[in-house]
N, C-alpha and C positions, 0 to 999 in steps of 0.2 A: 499213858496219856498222850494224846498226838495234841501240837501247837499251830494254828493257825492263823494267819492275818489279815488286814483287807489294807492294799497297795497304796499309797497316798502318791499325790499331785504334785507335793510341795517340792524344791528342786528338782523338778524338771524329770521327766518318763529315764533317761540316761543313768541319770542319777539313782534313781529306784530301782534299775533294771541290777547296777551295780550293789547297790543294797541288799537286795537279795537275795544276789551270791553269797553274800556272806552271810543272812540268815540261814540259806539253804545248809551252807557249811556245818551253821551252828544248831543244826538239827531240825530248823523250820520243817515243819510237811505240806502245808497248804497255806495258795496266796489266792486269796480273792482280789479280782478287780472288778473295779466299777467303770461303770461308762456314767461319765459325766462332765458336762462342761464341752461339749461334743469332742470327748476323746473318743477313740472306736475301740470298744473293749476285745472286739473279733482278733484283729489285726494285733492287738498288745499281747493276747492272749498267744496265737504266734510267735513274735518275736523270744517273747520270755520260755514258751515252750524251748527255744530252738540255744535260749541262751544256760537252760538248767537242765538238772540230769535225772533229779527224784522227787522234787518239791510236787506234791499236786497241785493243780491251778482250776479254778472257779472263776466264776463271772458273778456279778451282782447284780447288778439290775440291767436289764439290756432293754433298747428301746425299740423294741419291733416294726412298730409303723414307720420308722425312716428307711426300713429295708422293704424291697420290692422280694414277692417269693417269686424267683426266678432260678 
């Protein structure tokens, strides 16, 4: 059975990124994020790529029309 999550807001992007880790540890597979509240889920989805080693990561709702296809 694989475990997965969807990322919460609440203390702060630092604090969850830190959470994580130790989900990841504890065998989490996949983290969903959301973009919401104009966080930019692109950009988080990065960081956390860059801060974990196996966790899969997903995105939830993305808001397209704020991005130019360029």
């Amino acid at each position: 059975m694989r475990i997965g999550m969807m990322l919460s807001y609440s203390g702060g992007f630092a604090q969850t990124v830190a959470e994580l880790a130790d989900y990841e540890a504890a065998g989490l597979d996949l983290a969903v994020v959301p973009e919401a509240y104009s966080f930019d889920a692109v950009s988080q989805l990065g960081y956390i790529a860059a801060k974990t080693t196996r966790v899969q990561l997903a995105s939830g709702i993305m808001q397209l029309y704020t991005r130019t296809p360029t």
